[in-house]
N, C-alpha and C positions, 0 to 999 in steps of 0.2 A: 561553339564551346559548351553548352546548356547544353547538347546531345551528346559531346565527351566526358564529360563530367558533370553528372547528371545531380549527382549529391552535394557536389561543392562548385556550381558553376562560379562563385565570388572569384574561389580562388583561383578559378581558370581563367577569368579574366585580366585577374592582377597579373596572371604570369606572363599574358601575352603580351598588358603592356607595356610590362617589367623586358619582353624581348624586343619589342617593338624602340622601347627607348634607347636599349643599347644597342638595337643595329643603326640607329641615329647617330649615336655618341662613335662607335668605330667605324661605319661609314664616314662619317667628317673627317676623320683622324687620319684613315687610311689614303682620303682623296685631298684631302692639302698634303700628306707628305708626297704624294704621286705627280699635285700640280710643281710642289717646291720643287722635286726631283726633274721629271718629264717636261714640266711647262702644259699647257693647255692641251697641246694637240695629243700628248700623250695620256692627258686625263680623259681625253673623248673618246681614246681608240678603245683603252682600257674598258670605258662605260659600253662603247658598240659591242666587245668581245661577252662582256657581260650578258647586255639584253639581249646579244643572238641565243647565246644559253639557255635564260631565262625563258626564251621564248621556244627552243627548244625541246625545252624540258614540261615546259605545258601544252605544248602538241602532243610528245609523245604520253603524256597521261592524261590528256584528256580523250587519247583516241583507246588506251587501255579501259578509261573510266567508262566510255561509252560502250565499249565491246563487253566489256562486264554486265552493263546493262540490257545488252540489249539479250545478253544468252540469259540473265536472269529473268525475263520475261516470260 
């Protein structure tokens, strides 16, 4: 955050964990009304669909990240 916002890192921090709290606060929200709705096993299926994503999505950038690097070399 100090290397994105080099002049005001304070307030770069407050903001992350200004994001940080409310993906807390609507995560809870969204996964009790999924367990109320689903029941459990559709609260798990939902979280597997998520972290394959997640996981996903940090393959495919960290294999751009890497190929960025390795041409800036």
């Amino acid at each position: 955050m100090a290397e994105a916002m080099p002049d005001d890192a304070e307030a770069g921090g407050g903001l992350m964990v200004a994001v940080v709290q409310t993906s807390i606060a609507v995560g809870s929200t969204l996964g009790g009304v999924l367990f109320d709705s689903a029941g459990y096993r559709g609260a798990f299926l939902v979280a597997a669909a998520v972290l394959a994503v997640a996981s996903a999505l940090a393959f495919v950038t960290s294999r751009v990240t890497n190929a960025g690097t390795r041409q800036a070399s």
